[in-house]
Structure formats: structure tokens, C-alpha cells
C-alpha positions in Angstrom: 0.0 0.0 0.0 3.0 2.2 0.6 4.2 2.4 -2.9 0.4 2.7 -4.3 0.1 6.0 -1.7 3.3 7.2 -3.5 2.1 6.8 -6.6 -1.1 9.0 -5.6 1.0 11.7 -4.1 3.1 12.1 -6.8 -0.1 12.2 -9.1 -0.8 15.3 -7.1 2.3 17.0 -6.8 1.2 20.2 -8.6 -1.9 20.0 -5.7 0.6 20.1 -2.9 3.2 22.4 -4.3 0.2 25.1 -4.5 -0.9 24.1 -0.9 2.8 24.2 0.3 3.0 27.9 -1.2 -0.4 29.1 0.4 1.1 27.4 3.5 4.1 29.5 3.3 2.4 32.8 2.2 -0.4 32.7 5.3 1.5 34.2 7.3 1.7 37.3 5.5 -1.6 38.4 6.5 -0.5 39.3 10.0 2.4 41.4 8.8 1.6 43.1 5.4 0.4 46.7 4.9 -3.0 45.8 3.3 -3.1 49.4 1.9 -0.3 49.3 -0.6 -0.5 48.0 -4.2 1.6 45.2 -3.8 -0.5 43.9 -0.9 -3.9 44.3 -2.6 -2.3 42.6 -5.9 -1.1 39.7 -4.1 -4.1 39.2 -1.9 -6.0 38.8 -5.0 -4.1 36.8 -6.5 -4.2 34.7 -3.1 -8.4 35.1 -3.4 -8.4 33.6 -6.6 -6.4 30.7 -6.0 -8.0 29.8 -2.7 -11.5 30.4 -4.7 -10.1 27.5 -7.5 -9.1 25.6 -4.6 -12.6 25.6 -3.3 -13.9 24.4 -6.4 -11.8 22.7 -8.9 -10.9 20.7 -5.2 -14.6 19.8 -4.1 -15.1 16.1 -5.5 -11.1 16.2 -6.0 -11.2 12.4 -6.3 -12.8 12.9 -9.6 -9.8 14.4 -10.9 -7.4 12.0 -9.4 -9.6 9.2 -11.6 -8.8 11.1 -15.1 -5.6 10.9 -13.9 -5.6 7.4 -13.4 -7.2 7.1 -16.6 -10.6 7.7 -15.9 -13.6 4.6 -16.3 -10.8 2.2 -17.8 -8.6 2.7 -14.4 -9.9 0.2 -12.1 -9.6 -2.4 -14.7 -6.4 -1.5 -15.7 -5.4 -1.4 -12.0 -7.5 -4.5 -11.2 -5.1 -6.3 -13.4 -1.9 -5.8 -12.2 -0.3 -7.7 -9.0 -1.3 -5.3 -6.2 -3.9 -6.1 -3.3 -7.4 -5.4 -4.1 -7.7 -4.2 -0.4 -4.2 -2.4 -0.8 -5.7 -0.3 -3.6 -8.8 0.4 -1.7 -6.9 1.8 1.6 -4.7 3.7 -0.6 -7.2 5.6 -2.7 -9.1 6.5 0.7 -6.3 7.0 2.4 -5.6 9.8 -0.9 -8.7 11.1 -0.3 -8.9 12.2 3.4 -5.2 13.3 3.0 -6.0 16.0 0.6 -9.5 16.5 1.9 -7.9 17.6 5.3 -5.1 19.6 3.7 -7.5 21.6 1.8 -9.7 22.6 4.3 -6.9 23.1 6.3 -5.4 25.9 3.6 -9.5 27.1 2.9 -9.4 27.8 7.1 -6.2 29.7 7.4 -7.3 32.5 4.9 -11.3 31.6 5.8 -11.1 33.5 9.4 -10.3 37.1 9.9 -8.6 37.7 13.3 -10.2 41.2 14.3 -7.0 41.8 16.3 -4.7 41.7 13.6 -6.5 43.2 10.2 -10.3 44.1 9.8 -9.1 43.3 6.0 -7.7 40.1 5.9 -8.4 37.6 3.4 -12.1 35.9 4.0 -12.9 33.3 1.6 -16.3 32.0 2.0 -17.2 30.6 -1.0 -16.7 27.2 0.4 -16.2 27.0 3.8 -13.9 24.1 5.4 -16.4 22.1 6.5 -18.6 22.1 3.3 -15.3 21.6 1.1 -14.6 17.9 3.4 -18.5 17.2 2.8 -18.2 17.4 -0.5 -15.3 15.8 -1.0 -15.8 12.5 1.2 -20.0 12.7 -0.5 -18.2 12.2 -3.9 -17.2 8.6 -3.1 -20.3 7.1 -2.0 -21.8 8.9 -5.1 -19.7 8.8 -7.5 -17.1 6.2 -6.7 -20.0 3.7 -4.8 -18.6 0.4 -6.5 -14.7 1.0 -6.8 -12.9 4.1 -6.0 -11.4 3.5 -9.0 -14.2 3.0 -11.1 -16.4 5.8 -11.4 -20.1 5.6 -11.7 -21.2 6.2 -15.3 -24.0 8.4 -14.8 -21.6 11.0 -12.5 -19.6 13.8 -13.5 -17.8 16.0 -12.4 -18.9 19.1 -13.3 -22.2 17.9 -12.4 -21.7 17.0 -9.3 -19.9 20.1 -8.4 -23.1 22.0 -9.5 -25.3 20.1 -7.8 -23.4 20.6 -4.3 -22.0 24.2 -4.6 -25.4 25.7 -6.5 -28.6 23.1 -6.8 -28.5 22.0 -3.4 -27.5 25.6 -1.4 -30.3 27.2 -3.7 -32.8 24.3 -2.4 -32.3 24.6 1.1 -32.6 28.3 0.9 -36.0 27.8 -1.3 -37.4 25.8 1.7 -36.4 27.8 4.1 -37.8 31.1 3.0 -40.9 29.0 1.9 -41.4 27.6 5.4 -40.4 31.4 6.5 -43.8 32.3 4.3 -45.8 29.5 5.1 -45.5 30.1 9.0 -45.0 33.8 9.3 -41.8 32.6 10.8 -38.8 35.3 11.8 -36.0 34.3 9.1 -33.8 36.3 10.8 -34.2 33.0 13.7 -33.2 30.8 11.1 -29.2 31.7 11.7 -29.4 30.5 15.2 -29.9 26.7 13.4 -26.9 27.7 10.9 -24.1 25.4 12.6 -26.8 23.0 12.6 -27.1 22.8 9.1 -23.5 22.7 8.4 -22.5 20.1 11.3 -25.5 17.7 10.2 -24.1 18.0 6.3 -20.8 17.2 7.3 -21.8 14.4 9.6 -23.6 12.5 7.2 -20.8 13.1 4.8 -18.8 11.1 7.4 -21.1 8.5 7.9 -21.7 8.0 4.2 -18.2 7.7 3.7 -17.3 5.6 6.6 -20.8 3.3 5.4 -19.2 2.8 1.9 -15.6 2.0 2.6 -17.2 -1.0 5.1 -18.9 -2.1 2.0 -16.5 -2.1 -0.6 -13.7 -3.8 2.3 -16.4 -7.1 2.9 -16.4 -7.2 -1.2 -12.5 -7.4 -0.7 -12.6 -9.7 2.4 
């Protein structure tokens, strides 16, 4: 399993040399001017990249399958003489790795430390515990047989839509429409905001966690 875990790290080396620079670079929010040129140029540049991060980095594991070689990878894998299981802890293993890394980047430039800056980077287009959601949703979705066989009917992009636009815009449709129905205060609706978020991310967990048991007893 060690040299399959290699093999998927150095798939993503381009991944981790962006997180090692972000890494690097967050500390310069605590002791740049924010005012100058050169500050505002390179925090937008920083916004952009963490924004890509957020997205092109949701579902991640899709990407690391057209890397592999997309639907003809598990067969091709499949083939060769490696463990079955060893493949299966490998490409999980890959996947919280990099799931935890990038919410752990998102989070350093996602909080802004009043004491410090009032204008410090805040990035909350995805926020960290969405970005893990989606990423550890996209196996039992889209990676529910192998995790290196992709369902047919699941893309990417799709995907990506669905969590980051189709689902955000249905919750807030039933939620104003419940706000409507019942003459209920909207504004209470924030109280119930962690909530929300914690519940998505547990079942994210339990989904994932629900999967990898099934596809080990296929293995075992």
C-alpha cells in the first residue's frame, strides 16, 4: 500500500506544491500593509487561488480518476499484481489526505482575526467544513462500486453544480418557503446555521465511513 500511496501523491504533486506555497504565504496576513499596491495585488491573487481551490478541489477524487485514466482505471489497476484491499486503503487513504489539507489551507485565509486586520483575506465561498462534505460525498456517489471505477451516470462538473449551486439554492428555497408559510422570523433561522453545516458534514462522514465498510467485505 506504501508504494500505491506514493504513486497517488506524486499524481498530485502540482496540488501540494500550491498548498505548500499558500502554507508558506499565510503568514503574511498578519504582517503586510494591506493598503499598498503590492498587498492588494497579491491578496487577489491569493483570493483567486483559494477560490479555485474551493472548487476545482470539491469532488477532488474525480480528478485524481482522469488521472488514473478515468472509467478504464480500475480495470487496468484490477489487473496488475497489487492487493485489491491495498488499492482500496490507498485511494481513501488519498482522499482524506487531501481533503484535510485543503480545508486546512480554505481555514487559514477563511477566518479574519479582528486583532490583527479588519481586512484580511475571507474566503467563503466554500467553507472548510462544506469543502470535506463534498469531497468525502463524492465517493459514495460517485465512486460507490470501486474508488477507482467511477459511476457512469456522475460527473464531475455535475456534481460540483449540484453541491456548490442546486443544493444551497434548495435549502434556501425551503427555508424562506417555510419562512412564508409560517409567518416565521427568518432572521431565527441563523441561530440553526451550525446545525445545518455540522449535520451535512456528519452524514458526509457516515456516508463515507458506510461505503468504505462495504466495498472492504467485497474485498474480504
Amino acid at each position: 500500500m506504501k508504494n500505491l500511496l506514493i504513486r497517488n501523491l506524486k499524481l498530485r504533486k502540482w496540488t501540494i506544491a500550491i498548498y505548500t506555497v499558500l502554507l508558506v504565504a499565510s503568514p503574511l496576513q498578519l504582517v503586510l500593509d494591506y493598503h499598498t499596491n503590492l498587498a492588494k495585488v497579491l491578496y487577489s491573487t491569493l483570493g483567486m487561488i483559494l477560490v479555485a481551490i474551493s472548487v476545482l478541489d470539491s469532488g477532488h477524487v474525480f480528478r485524481f480518476n482522469s488521472k488514473l485514466g478515468h472509467k478504464h482505471a480500475y480495470h487496468f489497476f484490477a489487473s496488475l499484481p497489487v492487493s485489491k484491499l491495498s488499492l482500496l486503503n490507498a485511494n481513501y487513504l488519498t482522499v482524506i489526505i487531501f481533503t484535510l489539507i485543503g480545508a486546512g489551507i480554505l481555514s487559514l485565509y477563511g477566518a479574519t482575526n479582528n486583532d490583527f486586520s479588519k481586512d484580511a483575506i475571507n474566503i467563503n465561498f466554500t467553507l472548510p467544513f462544506s469543502y470535506i462534505a463534498i469531497n468525502l460525498f463524492a465517493i459514495p456517489i460517485g465512486f460507490k462500486k470501486y474508488t477507482e471505477q467511477k459511476s457512469e451516470y456522475i460527473s464531475f462538473i455535475p456534481y460540483i453544480l449540484g453541491m456548490l449551486i442546486f443544493i444551497p439554492f434548495l435549502i434556501a428555497i425551503m427555508i424562506i418557503g417555510y419562512s412564508l408559510l409560517f409567518n416565521y422570523n427568518f432572521e431565527h433561522f441563523k441561530y440553526f446555521k451550525d446545525s445545518f453545516n455540522y449535520g451535512f458534514l456528519a452524514l458526509s462522514i457516515i456516508f463515507f465511513v458506510i461505503n468504505y465498510i462495504i466495498q472492504y467485505r467485497k474485498l474480504t
